[in-house]
C-alpha positions in Angstrom: 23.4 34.8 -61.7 26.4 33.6 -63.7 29.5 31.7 -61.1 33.0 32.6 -61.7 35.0 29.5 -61.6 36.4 29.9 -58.1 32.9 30.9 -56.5 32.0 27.4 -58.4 34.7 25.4 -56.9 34.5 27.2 -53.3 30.3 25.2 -53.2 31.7 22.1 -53.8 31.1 19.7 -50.8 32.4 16.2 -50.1 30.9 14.2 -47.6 32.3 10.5 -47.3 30.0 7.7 -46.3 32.9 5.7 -45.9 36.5 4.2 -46.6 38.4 1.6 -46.8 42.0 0.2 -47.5 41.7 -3.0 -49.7 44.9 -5.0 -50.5 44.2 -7.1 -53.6 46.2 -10.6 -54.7 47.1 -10.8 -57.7 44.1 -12.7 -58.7 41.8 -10.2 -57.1 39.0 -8.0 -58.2 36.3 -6.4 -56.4 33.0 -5.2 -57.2 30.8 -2.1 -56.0 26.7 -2.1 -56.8 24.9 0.6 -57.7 24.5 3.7 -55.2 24.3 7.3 -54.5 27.5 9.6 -54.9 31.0 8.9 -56.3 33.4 6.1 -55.6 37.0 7.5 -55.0 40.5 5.2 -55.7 43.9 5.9 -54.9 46.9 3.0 -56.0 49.4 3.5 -53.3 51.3 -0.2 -55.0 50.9 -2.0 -57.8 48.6 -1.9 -61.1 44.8 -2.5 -61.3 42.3 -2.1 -63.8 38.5 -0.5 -63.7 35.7 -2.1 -65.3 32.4 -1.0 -66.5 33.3 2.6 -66.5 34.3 3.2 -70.2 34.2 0.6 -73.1 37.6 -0.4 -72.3 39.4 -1.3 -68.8 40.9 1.8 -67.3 44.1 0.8 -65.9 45.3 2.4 -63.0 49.2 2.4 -62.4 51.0 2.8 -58.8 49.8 6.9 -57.8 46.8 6.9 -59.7 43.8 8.7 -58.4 40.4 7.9 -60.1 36.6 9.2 -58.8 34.2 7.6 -60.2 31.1 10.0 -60.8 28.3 8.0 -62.0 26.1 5.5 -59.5 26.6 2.6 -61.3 27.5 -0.9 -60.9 31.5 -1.0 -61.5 34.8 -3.5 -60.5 38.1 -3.2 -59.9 40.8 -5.8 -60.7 44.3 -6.4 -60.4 44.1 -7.8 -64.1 42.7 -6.7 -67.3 40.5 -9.4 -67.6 37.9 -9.9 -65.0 37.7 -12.1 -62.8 35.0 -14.9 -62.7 34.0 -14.4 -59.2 35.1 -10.8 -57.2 34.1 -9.8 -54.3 31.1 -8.0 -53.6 31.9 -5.3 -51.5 29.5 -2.8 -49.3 31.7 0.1 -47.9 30.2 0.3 -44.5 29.9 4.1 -42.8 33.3 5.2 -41.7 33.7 8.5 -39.6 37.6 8.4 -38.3 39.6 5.6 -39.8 39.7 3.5 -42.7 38.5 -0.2 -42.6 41.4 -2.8 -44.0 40.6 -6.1 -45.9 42.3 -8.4 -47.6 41.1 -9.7 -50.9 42.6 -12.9 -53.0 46.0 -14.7 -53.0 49.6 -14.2 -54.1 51.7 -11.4 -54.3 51.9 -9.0 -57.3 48.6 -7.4 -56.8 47.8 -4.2 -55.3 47.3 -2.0 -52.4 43.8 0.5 -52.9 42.3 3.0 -50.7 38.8 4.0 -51.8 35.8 5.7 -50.5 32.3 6.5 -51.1 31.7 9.8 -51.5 28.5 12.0 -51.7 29.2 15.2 -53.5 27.2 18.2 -53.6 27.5 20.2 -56.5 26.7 23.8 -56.6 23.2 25.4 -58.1 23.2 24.6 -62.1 26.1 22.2 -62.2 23.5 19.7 -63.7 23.4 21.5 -66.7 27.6 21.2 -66.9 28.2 17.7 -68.9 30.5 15.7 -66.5 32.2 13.0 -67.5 31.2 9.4 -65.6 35.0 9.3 -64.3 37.6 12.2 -63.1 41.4 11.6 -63.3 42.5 13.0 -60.4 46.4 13.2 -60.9 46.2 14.4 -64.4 47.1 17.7 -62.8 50.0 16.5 -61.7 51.2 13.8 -64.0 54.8 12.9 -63.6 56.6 10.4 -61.4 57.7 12.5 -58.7 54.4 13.4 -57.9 52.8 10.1 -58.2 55.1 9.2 -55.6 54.2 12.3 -53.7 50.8 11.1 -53.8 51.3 7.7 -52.8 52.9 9.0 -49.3 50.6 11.9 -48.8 47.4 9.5 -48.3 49.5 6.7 -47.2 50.3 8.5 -44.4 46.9 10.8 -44.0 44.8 7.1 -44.7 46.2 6.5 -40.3 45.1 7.7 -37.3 42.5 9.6 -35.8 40.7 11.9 -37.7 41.7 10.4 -41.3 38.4 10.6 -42.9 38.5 14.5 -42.1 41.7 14.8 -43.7 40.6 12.4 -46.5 38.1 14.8 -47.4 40.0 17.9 -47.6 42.7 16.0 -49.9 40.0 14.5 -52.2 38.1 17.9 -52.3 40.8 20.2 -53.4 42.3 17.4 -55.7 38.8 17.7 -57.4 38.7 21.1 -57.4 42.8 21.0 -59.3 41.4 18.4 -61.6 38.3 20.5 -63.0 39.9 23.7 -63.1 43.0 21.8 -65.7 39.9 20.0 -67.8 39.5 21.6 -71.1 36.4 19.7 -71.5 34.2 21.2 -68.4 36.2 24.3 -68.9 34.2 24.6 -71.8 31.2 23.6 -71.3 31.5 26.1 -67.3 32.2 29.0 -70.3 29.2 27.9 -72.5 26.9 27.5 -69.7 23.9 29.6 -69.2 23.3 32.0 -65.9 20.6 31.6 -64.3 17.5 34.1 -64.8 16.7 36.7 -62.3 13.4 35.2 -60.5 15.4 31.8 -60.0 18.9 33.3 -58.7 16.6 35.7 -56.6 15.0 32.4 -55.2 18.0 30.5 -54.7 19.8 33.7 -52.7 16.7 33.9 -50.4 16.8 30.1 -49.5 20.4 30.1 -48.9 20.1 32.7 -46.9 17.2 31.3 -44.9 17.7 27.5 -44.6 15.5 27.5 -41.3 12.4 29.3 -43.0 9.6 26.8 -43.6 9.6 27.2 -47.2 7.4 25.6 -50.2 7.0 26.2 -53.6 4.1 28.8 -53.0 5.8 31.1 -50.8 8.6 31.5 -52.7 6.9 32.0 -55.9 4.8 34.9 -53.9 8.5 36.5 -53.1 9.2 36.7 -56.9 6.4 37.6 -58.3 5.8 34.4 -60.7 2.4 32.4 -60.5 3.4 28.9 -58.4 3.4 26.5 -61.7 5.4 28.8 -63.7 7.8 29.2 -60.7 8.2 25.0 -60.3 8.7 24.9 -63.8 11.0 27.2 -64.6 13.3 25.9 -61.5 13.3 22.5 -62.7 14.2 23.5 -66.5 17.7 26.2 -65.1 18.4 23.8 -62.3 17.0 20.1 -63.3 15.6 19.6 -59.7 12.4 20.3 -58.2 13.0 23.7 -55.8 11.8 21.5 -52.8 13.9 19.1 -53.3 17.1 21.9 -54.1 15.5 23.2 -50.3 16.6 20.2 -48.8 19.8 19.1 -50.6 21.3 22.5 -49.2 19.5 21.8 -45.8 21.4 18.7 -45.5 24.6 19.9 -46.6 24.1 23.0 -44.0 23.7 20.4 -41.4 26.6 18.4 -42.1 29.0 21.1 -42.3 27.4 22.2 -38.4 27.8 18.7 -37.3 31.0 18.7 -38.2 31.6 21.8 -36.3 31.0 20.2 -33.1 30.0 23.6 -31.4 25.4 22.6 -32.2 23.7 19.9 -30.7 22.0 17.7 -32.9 18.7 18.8 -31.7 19.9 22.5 -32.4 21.2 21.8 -35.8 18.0 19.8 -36.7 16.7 23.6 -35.6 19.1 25.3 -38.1 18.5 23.4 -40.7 14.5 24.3 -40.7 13.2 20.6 -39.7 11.0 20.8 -36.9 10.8 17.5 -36.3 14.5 15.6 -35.0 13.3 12.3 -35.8 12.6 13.1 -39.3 15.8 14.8 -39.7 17.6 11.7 -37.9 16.1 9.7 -40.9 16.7 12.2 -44.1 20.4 12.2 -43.0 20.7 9.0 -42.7 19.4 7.9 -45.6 21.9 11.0 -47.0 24.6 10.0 -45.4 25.1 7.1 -44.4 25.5 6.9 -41.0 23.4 9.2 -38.0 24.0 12.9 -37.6 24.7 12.1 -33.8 27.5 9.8 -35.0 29.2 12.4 -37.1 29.3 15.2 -34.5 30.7 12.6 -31.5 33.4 11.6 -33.6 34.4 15.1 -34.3 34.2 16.3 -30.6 36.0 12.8 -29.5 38.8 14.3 -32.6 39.3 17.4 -31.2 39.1 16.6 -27.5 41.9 13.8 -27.8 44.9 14.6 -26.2 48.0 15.4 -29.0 
């Protein structure tokens, strides 16, 4: 099974766990802990600088847009040295508006929205070397499209139903910034499809997310002995095929949550859980927040009045 680019791009998800519009003093800095997914920032004023994500600050001018890939432990400052003593910040789950804080003294500083962000990559994208951080304006580099920028999500950062919006901004932004790198380019050209029993495999599942699959069964349905099967799965995709099962499950359900039109009881259904208290608690522990939450903010979203 070999991807052409825009198949690639089109399995992209982004789910945000939360957002939040920080305004730094000059003096500022902030720090994030390790975690699950990306870290999204967007400069609407001002300069600041990222630590801990290369060997030397990343600075990050008025219209900059940087996602930070890798889990770890990383700061932000509104100076390139760092500060003695930033804030630890903990996004808390966000479905509909960003959060605002202030952070620090003086003027001078800057004005950041960010976001957690859990992204699910298509099938085999593990074996694709990204980098730990994605410039998400190189794209579009010059001034009248920073500026652009800045107004697009100062404006789409208000009101109900931001977060939706938020993610439909930061996922095609993604998908413009990977389809200009000539690094993953190259390494999307170089990389190797998948064999036949696998992409066989992979096609079934996604086809049958409510099917009460395990390892066995679908080894039976491609004719490879069980261990050979796990094996082989792990080595083309670098994850386990159960645990592939329910990264797509989850996924499935968010994007029917999202749809308002399931219960949560029927999506839990869907999705091939049986049980809607351990579905509660995988997505939760996914997400960040309750499937029940997501899908009443989305119905409360589309049954406001205009």
């Amino acid at each position: 099974m070999r991807w052409s680019l825009s198949e690639f791009l089109d399995q992209i998800t982004v789910q945000p766990e939360g957002w939040l519009m920080a305004e730094l003093g000059e003096d500022a800095g902030l720090t994030l802990g390790n975690g699950p997914g990306a870290v999204f920032y967007a400069v609407l004023s001002g300069t600041a600088y990222l630590h801990g994500c290369d060997e030397r600050p990343i600075r990050l001018r008025e219209g900059d847009i940087r996602l930070v890939l890798a889990g770890e432990a990383h700061s932000l400052h509104c100076s390139e040295a760092v500060m003695s003593s930033p804030a630890q910040l903990r996004l808390s789950p966000s479905c509909d508006i960003p959060g605002k804080i202030r952070i620090g003294e003086g003027a001078g500083g800057a004005l950041v929205l960010l976001g957690r962000l859990n992204i699910g990559w298509p099938m085999g994208a593990e074996r694709l070397p990204l980098l730990r951080t994605l410039d998400l304006a190189a794209p579009y580099g010059d001034r009248r499209a920073a500026n652009f920028r800045i107004q697009t999500f100062r404006v789409f950062s208000n009101g109900l139903g931001a977060s939706s919006v938020l993610k439909h901004l930061v996922t095609m932004l993604l998908s413009l910034s990977l389809r200009s790198d000539a690094g993953f380019l190259a390494a999307f050209e170089r990389s190797v499809p998948l064999s036949t029993p696998i992409a066989e495999a992979i096609a079934m599942i996604e086809a049958n997310l409510s099917e009460d699959w395990n390892v066995g069964s679908l080894a039976q349905l491609v004719k490879l002995g069980r261990s050979t099967f796990a094996a082989r799965f792990h080595d083309e995709l670098g994850q386990s095929p159960m645990d592939f099962v329910a990264q797509r499950r989850m996924h499935f359900a968010a994007e029917l949550l999202e749809q308002g039109r399931h219960s949560v009881r029927e999506v839990c259904r869907l999705a091939g859980y049986k049980s809607e208290t351990a579905f509660s608690r995988r997505f939760s522990r996914k997400f960040g927040h309750a499937p029940g939450k997501l899908r009443m903010n989305r119905i409360a979203l589309h049954s406001s009045p205009a």
